[in-house]
C-alpha positions as CSV (number, residue, x, y, z in Angstrom):
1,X,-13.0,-15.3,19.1
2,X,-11.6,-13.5,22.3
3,X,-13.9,-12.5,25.1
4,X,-13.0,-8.9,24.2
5,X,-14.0,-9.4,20.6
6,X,-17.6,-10.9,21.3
7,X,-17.8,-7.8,23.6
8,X,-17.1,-5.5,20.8
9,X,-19.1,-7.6,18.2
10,X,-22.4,-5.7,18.7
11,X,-20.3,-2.3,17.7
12,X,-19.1,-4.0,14.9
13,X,-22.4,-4.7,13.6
14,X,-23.6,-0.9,14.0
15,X,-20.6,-0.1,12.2
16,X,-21.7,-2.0,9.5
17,X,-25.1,-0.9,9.1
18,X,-24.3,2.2,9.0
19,X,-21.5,1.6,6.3
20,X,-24.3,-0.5,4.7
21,X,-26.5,2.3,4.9
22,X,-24.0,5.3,3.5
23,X,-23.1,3.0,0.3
24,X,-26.9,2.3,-0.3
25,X,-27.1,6.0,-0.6
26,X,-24.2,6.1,-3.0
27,X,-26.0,3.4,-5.0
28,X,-29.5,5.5,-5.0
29,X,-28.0,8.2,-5.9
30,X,-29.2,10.0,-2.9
31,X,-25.0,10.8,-2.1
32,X,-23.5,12.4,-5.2
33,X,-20.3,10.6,-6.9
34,X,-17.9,12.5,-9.0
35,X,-16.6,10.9,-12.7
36,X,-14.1,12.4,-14.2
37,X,-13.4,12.4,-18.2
38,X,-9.9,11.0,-17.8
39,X,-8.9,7.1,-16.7
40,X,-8.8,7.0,-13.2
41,X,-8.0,4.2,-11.5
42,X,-7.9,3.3,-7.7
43,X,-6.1,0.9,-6.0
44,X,-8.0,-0.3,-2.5
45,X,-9.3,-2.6,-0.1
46,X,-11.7,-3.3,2.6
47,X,-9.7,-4.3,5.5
48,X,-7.6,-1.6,7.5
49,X,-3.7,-1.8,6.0
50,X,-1.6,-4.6,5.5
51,X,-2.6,-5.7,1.9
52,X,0.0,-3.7,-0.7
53,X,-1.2,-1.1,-2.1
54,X,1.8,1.1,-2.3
55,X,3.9,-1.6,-4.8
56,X,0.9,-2.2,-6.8
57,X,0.6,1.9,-7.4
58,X,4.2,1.6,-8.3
59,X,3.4,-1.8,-10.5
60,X,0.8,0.8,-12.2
61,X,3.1,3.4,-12.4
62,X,6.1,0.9,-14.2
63,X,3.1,-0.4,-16.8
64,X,2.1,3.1,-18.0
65,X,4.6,5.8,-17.3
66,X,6.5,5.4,-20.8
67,X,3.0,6.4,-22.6
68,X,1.2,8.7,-20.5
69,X,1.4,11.5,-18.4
70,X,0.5,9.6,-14.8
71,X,-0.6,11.6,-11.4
72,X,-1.0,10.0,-8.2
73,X,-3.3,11.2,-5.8
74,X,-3.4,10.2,-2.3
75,X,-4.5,10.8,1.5
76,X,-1.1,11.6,2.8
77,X,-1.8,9.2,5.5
78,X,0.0,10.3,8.8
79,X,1.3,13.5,7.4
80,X,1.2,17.0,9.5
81,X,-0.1,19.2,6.6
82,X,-3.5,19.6,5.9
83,X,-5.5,20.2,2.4
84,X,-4.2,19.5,-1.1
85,X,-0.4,19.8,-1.5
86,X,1.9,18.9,-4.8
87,X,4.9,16.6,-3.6
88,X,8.1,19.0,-5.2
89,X,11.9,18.2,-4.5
90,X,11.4,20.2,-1.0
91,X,8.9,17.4,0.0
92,X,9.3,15.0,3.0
93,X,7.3,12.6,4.3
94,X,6.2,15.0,7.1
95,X,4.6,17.7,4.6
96,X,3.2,14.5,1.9
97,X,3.4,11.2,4.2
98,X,5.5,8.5,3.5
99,X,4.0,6.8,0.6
100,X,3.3,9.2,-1.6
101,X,7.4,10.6,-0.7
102,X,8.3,7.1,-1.7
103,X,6.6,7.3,-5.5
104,X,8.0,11.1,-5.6
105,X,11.5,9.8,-4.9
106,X,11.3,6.5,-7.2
107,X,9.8,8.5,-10.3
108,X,10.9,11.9,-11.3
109,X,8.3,12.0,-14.3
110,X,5.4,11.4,-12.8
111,X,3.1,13.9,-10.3
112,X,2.2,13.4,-6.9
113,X,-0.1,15.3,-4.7
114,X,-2.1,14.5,-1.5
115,X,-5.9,15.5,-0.5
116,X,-8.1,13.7,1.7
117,X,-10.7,14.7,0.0
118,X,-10.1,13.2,-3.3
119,X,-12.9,15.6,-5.9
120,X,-10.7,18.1,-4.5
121,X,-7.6,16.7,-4.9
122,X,-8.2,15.7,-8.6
123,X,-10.1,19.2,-9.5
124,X,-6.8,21.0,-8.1
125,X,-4.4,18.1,-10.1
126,X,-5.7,18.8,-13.7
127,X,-5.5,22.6,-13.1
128,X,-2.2,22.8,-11.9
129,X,-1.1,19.6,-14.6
130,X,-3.8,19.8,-17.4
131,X,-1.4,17.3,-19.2
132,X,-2.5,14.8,-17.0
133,X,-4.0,11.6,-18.9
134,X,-4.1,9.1,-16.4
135,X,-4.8,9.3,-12.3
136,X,-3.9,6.8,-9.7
137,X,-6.0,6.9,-6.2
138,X,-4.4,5.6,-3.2
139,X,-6.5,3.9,-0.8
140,X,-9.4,5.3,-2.0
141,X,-12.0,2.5,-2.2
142,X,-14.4,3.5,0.7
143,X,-14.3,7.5,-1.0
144,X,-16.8,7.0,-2.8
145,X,-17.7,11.4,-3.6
146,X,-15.2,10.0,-6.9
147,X,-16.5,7.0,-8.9
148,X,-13.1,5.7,-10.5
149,X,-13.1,4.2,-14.0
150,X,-11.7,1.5,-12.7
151,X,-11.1,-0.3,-9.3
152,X,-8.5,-2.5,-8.1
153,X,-9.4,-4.8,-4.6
154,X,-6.8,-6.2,-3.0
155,X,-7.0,-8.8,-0.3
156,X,-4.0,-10.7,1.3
157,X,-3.4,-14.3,0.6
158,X,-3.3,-15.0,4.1
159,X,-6.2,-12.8,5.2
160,X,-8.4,-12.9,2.8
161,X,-11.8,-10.0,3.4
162,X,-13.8,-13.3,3.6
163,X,-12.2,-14.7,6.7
164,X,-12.2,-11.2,8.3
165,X,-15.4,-9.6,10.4
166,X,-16.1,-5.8,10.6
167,X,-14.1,-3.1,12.7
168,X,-13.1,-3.0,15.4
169,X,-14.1,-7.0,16.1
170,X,-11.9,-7.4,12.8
171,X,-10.4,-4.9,10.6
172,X,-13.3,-4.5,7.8
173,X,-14.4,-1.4,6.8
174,X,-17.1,-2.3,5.3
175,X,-19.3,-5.5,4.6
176,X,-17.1,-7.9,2.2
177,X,-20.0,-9.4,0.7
178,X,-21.2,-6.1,-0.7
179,X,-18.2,-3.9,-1.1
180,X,-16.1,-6.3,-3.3
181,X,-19.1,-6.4,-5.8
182,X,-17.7,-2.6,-7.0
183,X,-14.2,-4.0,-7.9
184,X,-13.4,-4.3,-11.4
185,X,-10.3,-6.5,-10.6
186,X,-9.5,-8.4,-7.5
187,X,-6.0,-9.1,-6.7
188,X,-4.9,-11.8,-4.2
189,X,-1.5,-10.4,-2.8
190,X,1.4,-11.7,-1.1
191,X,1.1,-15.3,-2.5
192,X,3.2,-17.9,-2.6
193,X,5.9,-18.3,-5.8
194,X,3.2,-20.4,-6.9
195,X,-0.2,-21.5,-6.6
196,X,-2.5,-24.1,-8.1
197,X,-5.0,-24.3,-10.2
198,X,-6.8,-25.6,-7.8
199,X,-6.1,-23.5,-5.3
200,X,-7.0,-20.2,-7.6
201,X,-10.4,-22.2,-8.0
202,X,-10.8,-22.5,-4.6
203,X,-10.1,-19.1,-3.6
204,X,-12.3,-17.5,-6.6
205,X,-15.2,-20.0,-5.3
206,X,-14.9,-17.9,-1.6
207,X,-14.4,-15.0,-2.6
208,X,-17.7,-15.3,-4.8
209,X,-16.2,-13.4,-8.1
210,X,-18.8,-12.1,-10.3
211,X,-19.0,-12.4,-13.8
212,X,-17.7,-9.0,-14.5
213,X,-15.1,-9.2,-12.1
214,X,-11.5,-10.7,-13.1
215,X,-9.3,-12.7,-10.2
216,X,-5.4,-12.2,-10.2
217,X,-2.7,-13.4,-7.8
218,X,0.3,-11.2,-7.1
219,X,3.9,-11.9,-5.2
220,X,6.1,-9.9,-3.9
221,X,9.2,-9.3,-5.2
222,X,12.1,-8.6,-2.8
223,X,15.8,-6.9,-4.0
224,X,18.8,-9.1,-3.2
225,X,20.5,-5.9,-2.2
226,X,19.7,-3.4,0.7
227,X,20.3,0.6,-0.1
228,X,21.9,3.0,2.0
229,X,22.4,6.5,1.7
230,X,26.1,6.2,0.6
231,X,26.4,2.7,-0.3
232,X,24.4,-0.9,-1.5
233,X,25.2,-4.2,-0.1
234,X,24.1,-8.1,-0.9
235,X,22.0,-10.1,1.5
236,X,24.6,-12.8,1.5
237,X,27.3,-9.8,3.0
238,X,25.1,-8.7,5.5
239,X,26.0,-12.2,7.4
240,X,28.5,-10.2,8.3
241,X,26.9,-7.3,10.2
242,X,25.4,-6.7,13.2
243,X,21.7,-5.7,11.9
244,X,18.9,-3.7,13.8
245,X,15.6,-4.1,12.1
246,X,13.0,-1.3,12.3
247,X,9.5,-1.6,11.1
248,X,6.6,1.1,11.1
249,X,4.2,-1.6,8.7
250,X,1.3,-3.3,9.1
251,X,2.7,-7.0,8.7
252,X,6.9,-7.1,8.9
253,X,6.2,-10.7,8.4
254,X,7.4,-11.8,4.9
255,X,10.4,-9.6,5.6
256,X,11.0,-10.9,8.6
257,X,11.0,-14.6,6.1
258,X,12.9,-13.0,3.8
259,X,15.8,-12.2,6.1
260,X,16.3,-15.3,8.2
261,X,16.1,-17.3,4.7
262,X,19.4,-15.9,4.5
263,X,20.4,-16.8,8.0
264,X,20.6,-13.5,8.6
265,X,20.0,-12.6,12.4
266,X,19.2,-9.5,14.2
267,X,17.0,-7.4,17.1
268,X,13.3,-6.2,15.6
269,X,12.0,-2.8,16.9
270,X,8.2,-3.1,15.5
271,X,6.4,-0.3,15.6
272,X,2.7,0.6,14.1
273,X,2.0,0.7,10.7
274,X,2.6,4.7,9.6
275,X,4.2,5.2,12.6
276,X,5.3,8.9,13.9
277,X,8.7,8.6,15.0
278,X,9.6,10.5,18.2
279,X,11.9,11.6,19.6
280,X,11.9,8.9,22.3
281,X,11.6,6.4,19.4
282,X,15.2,7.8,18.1
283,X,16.8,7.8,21.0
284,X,15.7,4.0,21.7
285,X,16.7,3.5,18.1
286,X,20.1,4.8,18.2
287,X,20.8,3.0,21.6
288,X,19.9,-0.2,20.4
289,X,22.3,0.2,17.4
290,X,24.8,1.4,19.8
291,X,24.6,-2.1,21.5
292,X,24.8,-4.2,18.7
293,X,28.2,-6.8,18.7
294,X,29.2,-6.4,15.2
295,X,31.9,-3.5,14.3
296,X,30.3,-3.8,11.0
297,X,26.5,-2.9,11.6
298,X,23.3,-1.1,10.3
299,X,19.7,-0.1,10.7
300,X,17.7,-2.3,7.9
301,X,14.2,-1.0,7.8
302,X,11.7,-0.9,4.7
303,X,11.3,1.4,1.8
304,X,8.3,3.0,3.6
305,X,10.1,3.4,6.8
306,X,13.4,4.7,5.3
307,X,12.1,7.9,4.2
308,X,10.8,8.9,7.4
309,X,13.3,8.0,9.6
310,X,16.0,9.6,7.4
311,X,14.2,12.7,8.4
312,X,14.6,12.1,12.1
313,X,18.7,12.6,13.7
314,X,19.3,8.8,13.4
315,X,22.4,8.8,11.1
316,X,21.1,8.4,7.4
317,X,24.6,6.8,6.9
318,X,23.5,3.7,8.9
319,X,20.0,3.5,7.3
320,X,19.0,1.2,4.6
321,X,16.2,-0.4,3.3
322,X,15.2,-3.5,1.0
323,X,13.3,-2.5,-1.8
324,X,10.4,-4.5,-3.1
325,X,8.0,-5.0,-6.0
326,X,5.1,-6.9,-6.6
327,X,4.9,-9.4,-9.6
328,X,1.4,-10.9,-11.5
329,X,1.6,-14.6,-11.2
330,X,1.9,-16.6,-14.5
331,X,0.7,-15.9,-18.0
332,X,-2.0,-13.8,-16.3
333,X,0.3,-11.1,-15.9
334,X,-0.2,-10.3,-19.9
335,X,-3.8,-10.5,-18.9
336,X,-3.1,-7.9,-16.1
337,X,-1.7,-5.6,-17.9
338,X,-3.4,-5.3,-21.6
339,X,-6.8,-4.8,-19.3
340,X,-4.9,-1.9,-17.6
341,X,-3.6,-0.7,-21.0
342,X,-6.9,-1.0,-22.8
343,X,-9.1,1.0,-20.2
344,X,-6.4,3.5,-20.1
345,X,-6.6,3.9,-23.9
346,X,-9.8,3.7,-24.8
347,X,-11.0,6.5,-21.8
C-alpha cells in the first residue's frame, strides 16, 4: 500500500461507516425500499466500474427479448440531460449516455430510458410502456429506494471485491463483506476460456457464498471483425493498416490482449472510463491519425466509445469498433439462464 493510500485509509473507513450505517437503515426499515409487481432485475457491483455490466444487460436482453416485453432503465452516466428521458431514434449518447445509446442502437424492440433516481424512473416507464413485463437496472446495486426481484453481483476475475479496500483507498463502495450478502447471483467476469474446478472452489471459498446465493463464471466474447460506419473488416486484415486505438473504459486491458494476439500493432490514446470528449481531445485525436504510416488506416475504439465519438467531428468513416459479448462458462450457462427464465416467469 502507497504512502498516499495509508494517508487516505482513515477516510476510507468513515466512508464505510457511514455506507454501513445507511444500508442498516435500509435493513430496519427505517429508509423506505420500493418493490415493484413486475420482475426486476439489476445488474451491479461494489467496486467503481470496470467489471461488465453493460454485456451482461445485453446477455439479459438476448435470453429474454423473444418472450417478453424488456425495459432497461439506467443512470445515464455522463450524460448532459437531467431527469427521466425515453432513448427514441433522435437519441445520442449526449441526451441518454453511452450505454444505454449502445442497447438502443443494438435492440430496436426493446425500451430504454434513463433516471438517476430509479422509483422514478420505473413509475414513469410502466406509464409511458404499461406493456412492460420485465425491467433491467443498470448499475443500480447501491440504489437501494428500489428493492429488485433479483440481483446480479459482478466482480472481475482479476479484482475480485475481496481483494479490494473501500473508496478512495480502493474503489469499494461499500463494505464487501456485507454488501454481497444481498446478491441473488454472483458472477465472476472476465475469466479465463477456462477455469478449474478447483479454482471455482477456491474462489467460492473467498468470496464466502451463502447458501442462497449461486456462483457463475463469465468470459468475454470478442468479434473477429471490427465495424465501421460504411464497412466491416477481419482482425487478420487489419495487419495491414495503420491503427489508432482510442479508449474512454475502465480497463482497455483484455482488448489491448486481444489485439496484439493478432500481432496487430498500433498507438493507444487512453482516456477515463465515460470520458467527455472535447474538443481538444478531437483535435489530438485526428492529429494522431493524421500521423499514422499506413495509407490504409483507422480509429479502432470500443462499442462504448464508438457512439460517442461518432457524435464528435472525427470522421465517422474512419471509426470502428470491436464488438463484444459475454458468455457463461460450461454447463452452468443452462443453469444461468433457466434461473433467469424461472424468476422472470413465475413474477
Amino acid at each position: 500500500m502507497t504512502v498516499i493510500k495509508i494517508l487516505l485509509l482513515p477516510i476510507s473507513i468513515l466512508y464505510g461507516f457511514i455506507t454501513f450505517i445507511r444500508n442498516k437503515f435500509f435493513d430496519f426499515g427505517w429508509f423506505k425500499s420500493k418493490s415493484f409487481s413486475l420482475p426486476i432485475i439489476s445488474v451491479g457491483n461494489l467496486s467503481m466500474g470496470g467489471t461488465g455490466k453493460s454485456p451482461h444487460i445485453e446477455y439479459l436482453i438476448r435470453l429474454l427479448k423473444d418472450n417478453h416485453k424488456i425495459s432497461t432503465l439506467s443512470r445515464g452516466y455522463g450524460r448532459k440531460t437531467k431527469g427521466f428521458l425515453i432513448a427514441d431514434k433522435f437519441s445520442n449518447a449526449t441526451d441518454i449516455g453511452d450505454e444505454p445509446m449502445q442497447f438502443k442502437q443494438k435492440f430496436n424492440n426493446i425500451n430504454v430510458a434513463v433516471d438517476a433516481k430509479r422509483v422514478n424512473g420505473i413509475k414513469n416507464l410502466l406509464k409511458f410502456y404499461s406493456d412492460t413485463d420485465v425491467i433491467l437496472l443498470d448499475d443500480a446495486y447501491q440504489h437501494r429506494q428500489v428493492n429488485p426481484g433479483f440481483k446480479i453481483l459482478l466482480t472481475p476475475y482479476n479484482d475480485l471485491y475481496v481483494d479490494d479496500f473501500m473508496l478512495p483507498t480502493g474503489r469499494l463502495r461499500e463494505f464487501a463483506s456485507i454488501g454481497s450478502k444481498r446478491a441473488d447471483v454472483i458472477v465472476v467476469t472476465k475469466c479465463n476460456d477456462v477455469i478449474s474446478v478447483e479454482e471455482r472452489n477456491s474462489i467460492k471459498q473467498k468470496l464466502n457464498i451463502q447458501l442462497n446465493q449461486s456462483l457463475f463464471f463469465s468470459k468475454i466474447i470478442y468479434s473477429d471483425k471490427v465495424i465501421g460506419a460504411n464497412t466491416t473488416l477481419s482482425l487478420k486484415e487489419l495487419t495491414k493498416y495503420s491503427i489508432l486505438l482510442v479508449t474512454g473504459i475502465a480497463n482497455p486491458t483484455p482488448l489491448i490482449n486481444r489485439l496484439k494476439g493478432y500481432d496487430l500493432s498500433f498507438k493507444h490514446l487512453k482516456f477515463n472510463d465515460h470520458h467527455d470528449f472535447t474538443n481538444n481531445d478531437v483535435n489530438k485525436i485526428e492529429s494522431e491519425y493524421a500521423n499514422l504510416h499506413f495509407d490504409k488506416k483507422i480509429v479502432l475504439t470500443t462499442e462504448k466509445d464508438f457512439v460517442r465519438l461518432k457524435a464528435t467531428t472525427v470522421d465517422n468513416s474512419v471509426i470502428m469498433y470491436l464488438p463484444i459479448a459475454i458468455e457463461i462458462i460450461g454447463d452452468d450457462k443452462l443453469i444461468f439462464d433457466e434461473k433467469i427464465r424461472s424468476y422472470v416467469e413465475k413474477n
